[in-house]
C-alpha positions in Angstrom: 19.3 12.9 -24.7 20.2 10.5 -27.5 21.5 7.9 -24.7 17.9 8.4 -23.0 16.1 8.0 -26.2 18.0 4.5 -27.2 17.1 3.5 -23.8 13.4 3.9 -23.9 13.5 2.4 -27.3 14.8 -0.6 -25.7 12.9 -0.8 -22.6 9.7 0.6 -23.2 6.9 -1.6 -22.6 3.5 -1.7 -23.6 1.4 0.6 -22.4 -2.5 2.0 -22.0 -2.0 6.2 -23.6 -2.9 8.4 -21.2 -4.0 12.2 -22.0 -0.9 14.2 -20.6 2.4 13.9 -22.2 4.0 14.7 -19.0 2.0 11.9 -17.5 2.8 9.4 -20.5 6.4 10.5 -20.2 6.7 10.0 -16.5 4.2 6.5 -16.5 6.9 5.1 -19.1 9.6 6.0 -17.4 8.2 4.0 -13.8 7.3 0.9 -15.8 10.9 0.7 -17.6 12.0 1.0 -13.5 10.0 -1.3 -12.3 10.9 -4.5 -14.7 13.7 -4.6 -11.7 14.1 -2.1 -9.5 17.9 -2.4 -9.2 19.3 -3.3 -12.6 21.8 -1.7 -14.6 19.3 -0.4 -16.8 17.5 1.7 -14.2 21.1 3.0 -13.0 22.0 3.8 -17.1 18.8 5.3 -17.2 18.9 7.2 -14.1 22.4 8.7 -15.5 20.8 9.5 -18.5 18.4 11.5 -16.8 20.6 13.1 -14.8 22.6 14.2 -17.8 19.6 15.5 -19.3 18.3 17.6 -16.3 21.8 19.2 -16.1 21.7 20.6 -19.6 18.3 22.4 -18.4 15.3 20.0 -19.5 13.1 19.9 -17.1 11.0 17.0 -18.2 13.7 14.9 -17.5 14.5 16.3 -14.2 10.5 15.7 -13.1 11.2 11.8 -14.6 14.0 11.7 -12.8 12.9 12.6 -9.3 9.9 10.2 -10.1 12.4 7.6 -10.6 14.2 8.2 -7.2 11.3 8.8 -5.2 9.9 5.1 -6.7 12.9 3.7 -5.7 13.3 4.8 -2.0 16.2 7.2 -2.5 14.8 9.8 -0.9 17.7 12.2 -0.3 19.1 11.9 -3.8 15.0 13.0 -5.2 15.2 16.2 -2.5 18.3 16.9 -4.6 17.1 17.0 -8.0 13.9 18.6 -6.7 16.2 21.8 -5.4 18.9 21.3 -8.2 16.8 21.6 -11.2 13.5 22.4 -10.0 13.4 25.5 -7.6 11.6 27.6 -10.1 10.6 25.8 -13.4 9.3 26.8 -16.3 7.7 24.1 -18.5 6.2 21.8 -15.8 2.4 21.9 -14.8 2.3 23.2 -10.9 -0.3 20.6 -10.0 2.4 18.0 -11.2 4.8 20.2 -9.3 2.8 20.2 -6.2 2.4 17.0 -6.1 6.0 15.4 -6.2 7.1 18.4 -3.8 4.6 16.6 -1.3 5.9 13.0 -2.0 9.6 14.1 -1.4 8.5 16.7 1.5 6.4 13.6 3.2 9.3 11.2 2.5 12.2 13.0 3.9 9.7 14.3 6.8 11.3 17.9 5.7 7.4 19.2 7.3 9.8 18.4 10.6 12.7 20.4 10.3 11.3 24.3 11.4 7.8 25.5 12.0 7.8 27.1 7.8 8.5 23.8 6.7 5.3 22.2 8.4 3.5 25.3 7.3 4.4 24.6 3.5 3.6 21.0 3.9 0.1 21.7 5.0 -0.2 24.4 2.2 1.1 21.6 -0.7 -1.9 19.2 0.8 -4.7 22.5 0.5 -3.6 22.8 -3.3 -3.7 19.0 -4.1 -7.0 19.1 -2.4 -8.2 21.8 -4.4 -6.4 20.0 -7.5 -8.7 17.0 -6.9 -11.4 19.2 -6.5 -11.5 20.9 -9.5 -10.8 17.8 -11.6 -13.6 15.9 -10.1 -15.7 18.5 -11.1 -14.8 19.3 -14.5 -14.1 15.4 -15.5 -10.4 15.8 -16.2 -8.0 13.3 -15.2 -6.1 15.0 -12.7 -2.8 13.0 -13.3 -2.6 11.3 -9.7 -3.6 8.0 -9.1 -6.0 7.2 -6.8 -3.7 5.0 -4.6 -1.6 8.1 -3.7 -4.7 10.4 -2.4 -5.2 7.6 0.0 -2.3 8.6 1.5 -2.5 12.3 1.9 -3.8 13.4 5.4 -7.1 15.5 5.3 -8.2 14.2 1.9 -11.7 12.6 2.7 -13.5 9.1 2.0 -15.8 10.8 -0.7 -13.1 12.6 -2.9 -11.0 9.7 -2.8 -14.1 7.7 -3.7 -14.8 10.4 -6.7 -11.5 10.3 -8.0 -11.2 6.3 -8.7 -14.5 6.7 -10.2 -13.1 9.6 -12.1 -10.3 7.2 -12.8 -12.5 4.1 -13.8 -13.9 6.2 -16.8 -10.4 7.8 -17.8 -9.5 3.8 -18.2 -12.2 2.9 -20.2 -15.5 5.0 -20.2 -17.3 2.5 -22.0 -16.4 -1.1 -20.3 -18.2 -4.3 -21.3 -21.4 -5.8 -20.3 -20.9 -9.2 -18.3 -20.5 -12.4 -20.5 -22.8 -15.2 -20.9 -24.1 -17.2 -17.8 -22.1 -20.1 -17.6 -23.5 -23.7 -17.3 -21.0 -24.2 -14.5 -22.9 -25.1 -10.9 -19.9 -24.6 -9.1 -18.5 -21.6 -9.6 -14.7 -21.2 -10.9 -12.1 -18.9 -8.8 -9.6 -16.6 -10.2 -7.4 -14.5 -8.6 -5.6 -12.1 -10.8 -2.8 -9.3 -10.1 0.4 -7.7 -11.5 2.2 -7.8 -8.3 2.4 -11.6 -7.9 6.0 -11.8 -9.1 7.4 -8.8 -8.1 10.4 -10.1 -4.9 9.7 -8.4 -1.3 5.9 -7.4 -2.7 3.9 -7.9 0.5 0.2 -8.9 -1.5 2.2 -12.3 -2.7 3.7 -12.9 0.9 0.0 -11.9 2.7 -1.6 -14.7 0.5 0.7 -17.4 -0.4 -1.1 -19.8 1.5 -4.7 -19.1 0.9 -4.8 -21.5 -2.5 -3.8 -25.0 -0.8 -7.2 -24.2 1.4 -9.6 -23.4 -1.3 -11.9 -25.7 -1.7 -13.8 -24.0 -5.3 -11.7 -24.8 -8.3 -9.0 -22.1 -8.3 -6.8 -20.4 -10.9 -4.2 -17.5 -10.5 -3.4 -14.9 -13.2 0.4 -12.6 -13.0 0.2 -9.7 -15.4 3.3 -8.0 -16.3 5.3 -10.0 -14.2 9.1 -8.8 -14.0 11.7 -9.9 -16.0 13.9 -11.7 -13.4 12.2 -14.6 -12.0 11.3 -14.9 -8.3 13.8 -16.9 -6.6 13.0 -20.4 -5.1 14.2 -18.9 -1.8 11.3 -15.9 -1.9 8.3 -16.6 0.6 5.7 -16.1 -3.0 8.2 -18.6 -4.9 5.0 -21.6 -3.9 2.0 -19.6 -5.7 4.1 -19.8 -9.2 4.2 -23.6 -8.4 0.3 -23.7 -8.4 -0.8 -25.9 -11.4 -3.3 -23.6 -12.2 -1.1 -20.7 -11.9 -0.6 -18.7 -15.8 1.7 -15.2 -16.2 1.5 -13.2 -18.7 4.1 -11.0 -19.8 4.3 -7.6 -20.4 4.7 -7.6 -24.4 1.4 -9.8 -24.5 -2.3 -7.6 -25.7 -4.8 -7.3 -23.8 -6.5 -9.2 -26.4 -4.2 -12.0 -25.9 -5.2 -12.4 -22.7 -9.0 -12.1 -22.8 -9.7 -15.5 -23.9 -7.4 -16.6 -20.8 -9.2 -15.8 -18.3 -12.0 -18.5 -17.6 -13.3 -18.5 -14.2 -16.9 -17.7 -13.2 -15.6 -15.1 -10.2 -12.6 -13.2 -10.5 -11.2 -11.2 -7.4 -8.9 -8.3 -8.5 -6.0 -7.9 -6.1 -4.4 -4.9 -8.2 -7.9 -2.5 -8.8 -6.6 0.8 -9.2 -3.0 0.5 -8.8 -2.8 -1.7 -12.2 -3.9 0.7 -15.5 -3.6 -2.4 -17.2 -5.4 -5.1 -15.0 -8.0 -2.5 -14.4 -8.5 -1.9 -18.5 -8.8 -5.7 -18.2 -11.6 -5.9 -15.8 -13.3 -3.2 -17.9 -13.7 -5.9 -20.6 -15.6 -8.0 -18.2 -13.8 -11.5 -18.7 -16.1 -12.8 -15.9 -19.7 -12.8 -14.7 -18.8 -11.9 -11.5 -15.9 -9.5 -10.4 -14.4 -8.8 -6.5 -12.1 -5.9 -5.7 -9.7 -6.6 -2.8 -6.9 -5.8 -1.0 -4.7 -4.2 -3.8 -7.3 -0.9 -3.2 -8.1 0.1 0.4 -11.4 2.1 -0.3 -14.9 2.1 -1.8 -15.0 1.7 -5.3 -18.1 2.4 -7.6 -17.4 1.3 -11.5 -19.5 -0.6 -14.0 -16.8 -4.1 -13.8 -16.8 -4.2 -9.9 -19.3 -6.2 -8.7 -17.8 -6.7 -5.1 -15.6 -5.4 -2.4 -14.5 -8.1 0.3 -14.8 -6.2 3.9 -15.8 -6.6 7.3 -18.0 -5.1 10.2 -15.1 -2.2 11.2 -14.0 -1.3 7.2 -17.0 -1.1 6.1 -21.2 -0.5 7.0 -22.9 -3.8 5.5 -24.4 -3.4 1.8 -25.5 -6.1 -0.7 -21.8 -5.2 -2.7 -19.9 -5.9 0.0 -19.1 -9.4 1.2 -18.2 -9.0 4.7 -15.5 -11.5 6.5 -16.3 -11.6 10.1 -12.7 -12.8 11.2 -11.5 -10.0 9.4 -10.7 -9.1 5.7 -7.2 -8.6 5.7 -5.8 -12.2 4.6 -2.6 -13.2 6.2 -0.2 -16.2 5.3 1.4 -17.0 8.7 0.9 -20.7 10.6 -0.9 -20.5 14.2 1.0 -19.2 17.4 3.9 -20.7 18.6 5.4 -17.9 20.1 5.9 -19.0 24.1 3.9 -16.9 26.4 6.5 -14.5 28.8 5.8 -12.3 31.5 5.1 -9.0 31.6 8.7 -7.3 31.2 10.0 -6.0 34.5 10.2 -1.7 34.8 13.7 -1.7 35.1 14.0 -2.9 31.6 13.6 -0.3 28.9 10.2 -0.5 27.3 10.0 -0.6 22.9 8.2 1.2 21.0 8.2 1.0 17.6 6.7 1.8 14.2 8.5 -0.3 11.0 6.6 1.9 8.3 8.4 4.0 5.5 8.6 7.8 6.8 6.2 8.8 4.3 3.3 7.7 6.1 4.5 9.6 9.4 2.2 13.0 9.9 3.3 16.1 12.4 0.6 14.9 14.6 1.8 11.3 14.5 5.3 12.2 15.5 4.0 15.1 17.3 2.1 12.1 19.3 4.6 9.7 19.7 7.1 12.6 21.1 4.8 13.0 23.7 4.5 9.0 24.4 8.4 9.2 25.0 8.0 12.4 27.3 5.5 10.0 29.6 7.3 7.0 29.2 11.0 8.0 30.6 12.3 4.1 30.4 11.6 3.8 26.8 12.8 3.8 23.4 10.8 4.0 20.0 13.0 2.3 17.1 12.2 3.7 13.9 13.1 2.5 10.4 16.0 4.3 8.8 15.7 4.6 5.2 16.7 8.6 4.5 19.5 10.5 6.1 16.8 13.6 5.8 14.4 11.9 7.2 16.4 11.2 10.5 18.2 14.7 10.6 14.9 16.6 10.0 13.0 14.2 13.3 16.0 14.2 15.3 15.7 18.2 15.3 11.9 17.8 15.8 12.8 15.2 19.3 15.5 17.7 20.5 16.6 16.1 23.5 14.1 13.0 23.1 16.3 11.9 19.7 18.8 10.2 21.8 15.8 7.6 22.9 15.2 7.5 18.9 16.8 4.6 17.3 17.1 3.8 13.5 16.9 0.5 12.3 17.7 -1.5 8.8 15.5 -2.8 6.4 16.1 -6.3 6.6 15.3 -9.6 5.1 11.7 -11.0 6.0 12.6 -13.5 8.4 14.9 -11.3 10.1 11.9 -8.8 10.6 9.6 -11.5 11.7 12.4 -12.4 14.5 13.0 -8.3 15.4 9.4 -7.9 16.1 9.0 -10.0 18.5 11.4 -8.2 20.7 9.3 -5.5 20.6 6.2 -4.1 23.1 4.0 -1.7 21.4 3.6 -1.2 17.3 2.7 2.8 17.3 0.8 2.5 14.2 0.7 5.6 11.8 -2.8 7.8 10.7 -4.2 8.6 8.5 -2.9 5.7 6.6 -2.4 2.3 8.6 0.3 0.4 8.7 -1.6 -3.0 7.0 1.1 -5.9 6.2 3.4 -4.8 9.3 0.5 -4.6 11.3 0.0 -8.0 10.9 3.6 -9.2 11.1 3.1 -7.3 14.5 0.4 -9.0 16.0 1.8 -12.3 14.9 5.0 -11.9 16.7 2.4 -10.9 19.7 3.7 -6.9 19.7 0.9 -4.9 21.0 -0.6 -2.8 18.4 -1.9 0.8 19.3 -4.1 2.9 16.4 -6.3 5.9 15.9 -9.7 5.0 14.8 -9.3 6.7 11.2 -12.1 7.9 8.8 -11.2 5.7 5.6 -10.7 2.6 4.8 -7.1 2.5 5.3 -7.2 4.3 8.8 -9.4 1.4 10.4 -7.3 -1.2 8.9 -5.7 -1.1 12.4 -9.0 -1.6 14.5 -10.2 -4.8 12.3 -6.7 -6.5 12.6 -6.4 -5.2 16.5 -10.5 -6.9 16.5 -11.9 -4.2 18.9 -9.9 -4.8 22.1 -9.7 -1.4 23.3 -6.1 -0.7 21.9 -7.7 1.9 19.2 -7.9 5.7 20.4 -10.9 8.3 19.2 -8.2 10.8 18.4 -4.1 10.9 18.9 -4.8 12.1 22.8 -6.6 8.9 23.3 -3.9 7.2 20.9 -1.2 8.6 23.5 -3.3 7.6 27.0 -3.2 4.0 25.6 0.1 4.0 24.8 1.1 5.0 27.9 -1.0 3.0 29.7 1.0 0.0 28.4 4.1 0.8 29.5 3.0 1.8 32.8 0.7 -1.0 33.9 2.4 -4.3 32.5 -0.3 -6.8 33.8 -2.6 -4.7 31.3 0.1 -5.0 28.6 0.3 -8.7 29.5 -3.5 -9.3 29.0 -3.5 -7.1 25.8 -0.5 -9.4 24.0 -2.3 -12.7 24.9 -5.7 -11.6 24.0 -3.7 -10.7 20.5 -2.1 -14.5 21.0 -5.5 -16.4 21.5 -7.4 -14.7 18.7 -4.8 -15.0 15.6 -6.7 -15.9 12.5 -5.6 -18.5 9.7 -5.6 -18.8 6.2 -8.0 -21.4 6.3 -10.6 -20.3 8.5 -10.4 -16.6 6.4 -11.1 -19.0 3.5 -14.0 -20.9 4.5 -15.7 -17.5 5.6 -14.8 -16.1 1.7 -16.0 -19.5 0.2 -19.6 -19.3 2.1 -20.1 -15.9 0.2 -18.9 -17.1 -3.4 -21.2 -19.7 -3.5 -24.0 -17.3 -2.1 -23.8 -14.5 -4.9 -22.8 -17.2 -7.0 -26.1 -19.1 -6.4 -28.2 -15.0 -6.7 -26.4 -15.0 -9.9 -27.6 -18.3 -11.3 -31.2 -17.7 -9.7 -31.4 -14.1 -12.4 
């Protein structure tokens, strides 16, 4: 313990208190991690941990399979999670529940024999009722709203009640707006604590939004890391922006108040930053925007706006539709060379890039069926867990030998594999987003089920209504299959995807026309 102790005295940063001391324990623990993901610190203080959860304290042993599961090592968290905490004693069972689910969903264990899917489904039904009960007696239920997006079966509204829940556990009583400024063009500022962080996707999806801006426009990092991106990285540019300002972690909030001058700022952190959010809650601007950082309806006193479009969301006078699309993307225009529809004698790729914990037993479920119809074909997975592959392979039986497992690799690299592929089999509830859009860039044919939140009809606005998005997985399947066995349909699909690619720039002149709009209402008050 004593090792453990000198290290949080050394690497704890600032942070907002939070009601729980198992929370506050495990929040400080994350933040110390994610300064850099894979220093020697976070090894020392993973070995610390370890120590600790040996000798029986099961605090430590939660904070450490927190730590694990944050960093992607999947099969080392399932380890602690049966080593240390089969039957504890000290730990709350919602908390419990909770990170059985995350390690159950990221090592797909839901796939290795009929009890396991059973328990999976019964760990969902008692973070439901979790959320349930907390909504209704105002208690902060110790999950962030980002993660309930991405349990299956939890709907639109209780996710939409818990980040309101949320909103008042940050600050119940947030500021009124500030003062009308004099300015007749309005000011932009875009603010996050992702910005700097290397292989982020939010810095990559909007690195070149900023040289087509045509407002005055300022960029705000909070909490960057403490290693500095590397001139190399694809978000290197935006920290070259002249009016580009971080601020690091050991700096106050009211430090940073004064800092932030522009007339609208768009959040691109919302819930998944306690500290941004307690930020906003200050009201540093007239006029605040949620977006993409937060894929769902938000109602709090410091949100003025949410940037959608006609499939996310039904219109409303807080939400400033984009017609092309609200999901921003970085990439140039189309210069992938048009091909022919690939001949039937040459094996057909499926694929889905995503991390296993968005997978679901009906996805899979689905996608087993795809390759039962489709007897040329392959669907390449990502391989990031030795679990996660043993537990679908005994799912696919015989269909496993058809599954291949490929590396995480460098962003270029991933670009380049894409394009070799035919048909992106995008996940549900919870859309694939960013690899969507590397997808359709690379012209891969992107299949989706039409999803009840936000972040399951991320697919159909990116896809733009061509056809490619099922009702319901059966649907989903007849698609997919339909694609493999009539390649003149697959061929018109990937050029209709080619010929309707949306830039930066025009994504920017659409934003822009609503700025100045609400910015104009506002004046006119």
């Amino acid at each position: 313990m004593l090792l453990l102790l000198l290290l949080l005295l050394l690497f704890l940063p600032s942070l907002s208190p939070f009601p729980s001391p198992l929370h506050n324990h495990i929040t400080s623990l994350l933040n110390i991690h994610k300064l850099n993901p894979n220093s020697k610190n976070t090894e020392n203080l993973i070995k610390a941990l370890n120590e600790s959860a040996k000798c029986g304290n099961e605090l430590d042993a939660y904070g450490l399979t927190c730590l694990l599961v944050d960093s992607e090592r999947w099969d080392e968290s399932k380890e602690v999670m049966d080593l240390y905490l089969e039957e504890p004693k000290e730990l709350p069972e919602e908390a419990l529940t909770f990170m059985r689910y995350k390690v159950a969903s990221a090592t797909c264990d839901w796939a290795a024999s009929p009890s396991n899917r059973e328990k999976y489904y019964t760990l969902i039904e008692k973070i439901k009722k979790h959320l349930e009960n907390a909504v209704e007696t105002q208690t902060d239920p110790q999950i962030q709203p980002f993660d309930v997006l991405r349990i299956p079966t939890i709907s639109e509204a209780l996710t939409e009640k818990v980040s309101t829940l949320r909103s008042k556990i940050i600050n119940p009583d947030p500021s009124p707006p500030p003062k009308k400024s004099s300015n007749k063009i309005p000011t932009i500022g875009y603010i996050s604590h992702d910005l700097e962080k290397p292989g982020h996707p939010m810095p990559f999806l909007i690195r070149s939004i900023f040289d087509h801006h045509t407002l005055p426009v300022s960029i705000y990092s909070i909490d960057p890391p403490s290693t500095s991106l590397s001139p190399s990285d694809p978000a290197f540019p935006i920290t070259t922006h002249p009016n580009y300002t971080s601020f690091p972690s050991s700096l106050p909030l009211p430090s940073i108040l004064p800092n932030i001058t522009c007339d609208i700022l768009i959040d691109l952190s919302s819930l998944t930053s306690t500290k941004v959010s307690t930020l906003l809650s200050l009201r540093p601007s007239p006029i605040q925007i949620s977006y993409l950082g937060y894929p769902s309806p938000l109602k709090n006193p410091w949100t003025d706006y949410q940037i959608t479009d006609p499939f996310i969301l039904p219109p409303s006078p807080t939400h400033l539709s984009i017609p092309s699309g609200y999901y921003v993307n970085s990439h140039p225009s189309y210069s992938i060379p048009r091909r022919s529809p690939p001949p039937k004698n040459i094996t057909f790729t499926f694929t889905n890039l995503g991390r296993p914990n968005k997978y679901t037993p009906e996805t899979f479920d689905t996608w087993l069926s795809i390759l039962n119809r489709c007897p040329n074909s392959e669907l390449h997975l990502l391989s990031t867990s030795s679990l996660s592959r043993k537990n679908l392979n005994t799912l696919a039986g015989p269909l496993s030998s058809r599954i291949k497992y490929v590396p995480l690799v460098p962003q270029l690299t991933h670009l380049n594999r894409l394009s070799n592929y035919n048909v992106y089999l995008d996940t549900s509830p919870y859309n694939s987003h960013t690899l969507t859009v590397d997808a359709l860039w690379r012209g891969c044919v992107v299949v989706g089920v039409r999803g009840e939140t936000w972040c399951g009809k991320v697919t159909e606005s990116l896809e733009g209504g061509g056809g490619l998005v099922g009702e319901d997985f059966s649907e989903y399947e007849d698609i997919a299959v339909r694609l493999y066995e009539d390649r003149e349909f697959f061929f018109m699909q990937r050029e209709r995807i080619l010929e309707k690619w949306v830039t930066a720039e025009v994504w920017v002149k659409e934003l822009e026309e609503h700025l100045v709009r609400i910015w104009n209402e506002y004046e006119d008050q």
